[in-house]
LUMKOL-171813 format. One record per residue (C-alpha): residue number from 1; residue in one letter; chain; x, y, z. Coordinates in steps of 0.2 Angstrom, whole numbers, plus 5000, padded with zeros to 4 digits. Example, Ala and Ser with C-alpha at 12.3 -4.5 7.8 and 13.67 -1.06 7.14 Angstrom:
i/aa/ch/px/py/pz
1/A/A/5062/4978/5039
2/S/A/5068/4995/5036
This chain:
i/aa/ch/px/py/pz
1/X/A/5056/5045/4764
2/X/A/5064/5036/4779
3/X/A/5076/5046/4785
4/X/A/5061/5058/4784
5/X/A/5051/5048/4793
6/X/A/5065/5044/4806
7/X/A/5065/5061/4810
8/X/A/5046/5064/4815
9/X/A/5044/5050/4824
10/X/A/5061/5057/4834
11/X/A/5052/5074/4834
12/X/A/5035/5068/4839
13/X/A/5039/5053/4852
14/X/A/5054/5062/4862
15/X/A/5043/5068/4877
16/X/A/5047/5085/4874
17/X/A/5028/5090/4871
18/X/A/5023/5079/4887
19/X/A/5035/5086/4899
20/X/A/5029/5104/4892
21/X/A/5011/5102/4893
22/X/A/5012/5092/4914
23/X/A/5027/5101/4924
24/X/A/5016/5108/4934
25/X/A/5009/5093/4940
26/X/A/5024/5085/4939
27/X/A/5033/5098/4948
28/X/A/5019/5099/4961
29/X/A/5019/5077/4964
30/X/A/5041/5079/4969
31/X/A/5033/5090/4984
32/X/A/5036/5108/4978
33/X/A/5023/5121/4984
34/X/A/5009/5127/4971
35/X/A/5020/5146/4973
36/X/A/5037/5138/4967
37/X/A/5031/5126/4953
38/X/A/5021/5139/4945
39/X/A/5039/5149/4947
40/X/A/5048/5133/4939
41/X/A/5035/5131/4926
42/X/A/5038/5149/4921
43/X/A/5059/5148/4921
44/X/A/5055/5130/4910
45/X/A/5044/5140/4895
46/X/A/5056/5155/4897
47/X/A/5072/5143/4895
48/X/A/5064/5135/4880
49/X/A/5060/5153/4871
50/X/A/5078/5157/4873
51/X/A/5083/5141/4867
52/X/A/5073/5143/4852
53/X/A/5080/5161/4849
54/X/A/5097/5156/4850
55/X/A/5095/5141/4837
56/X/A/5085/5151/4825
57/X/A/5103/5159/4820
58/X/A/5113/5142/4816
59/X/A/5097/5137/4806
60/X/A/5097/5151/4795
61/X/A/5115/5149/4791
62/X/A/5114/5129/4789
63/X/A/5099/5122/4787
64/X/A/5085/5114/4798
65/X/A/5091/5096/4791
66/X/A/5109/5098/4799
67/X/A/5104/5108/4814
68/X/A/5093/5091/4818
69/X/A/5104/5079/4813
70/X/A/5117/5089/4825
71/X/A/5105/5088/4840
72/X/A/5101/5070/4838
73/X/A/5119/5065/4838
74/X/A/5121/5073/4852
75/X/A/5106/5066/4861
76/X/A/5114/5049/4857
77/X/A/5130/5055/4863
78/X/A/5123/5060/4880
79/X/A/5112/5046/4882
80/X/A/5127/5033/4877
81/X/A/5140/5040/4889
82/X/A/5128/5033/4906
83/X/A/5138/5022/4918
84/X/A/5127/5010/4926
């Protein structure tokens, strides 16, 4: 129950969903035109379909459990690995 747990609050709370539904705007407030953030925001939900197209083949072959637990680490990973 709490890894379980654990992993929808990772899910639900990593920005992903926030970043998705405001690029435009946020896109438009670094000072790119109206033309070239609708572009960007365009290239940003293509990226993710091909994303989720390519992943859908490792989840069939090992599971959605590993596949996650594999992402996480290496969102860990590349979070840790910041000089300051």
């Amino acid at each position: 129950l709490f890894i379980g747990l654990s992993l929808v609050f990772a899910n639900q709370f990593s920005g992903v969903n926030a970043i998705s539904f405001y690029s435009k705007n946020l896109f438009l407030k670094i000072g790119l035109s109206d033309n070239v953030a609708n572009r960007v925001n365009t290239g940003l939900g293509g990226i993710n379909i091909l994303a989720g197209l390519i992943i859908a083949l490792p989840i069939k072959k090992i599971g959605v459990r590993y596949t996650y637990l594999a992402s996480l680490f290496f969102v860990i990973l590349s979070l840790g690995d910041r000089k300051s």
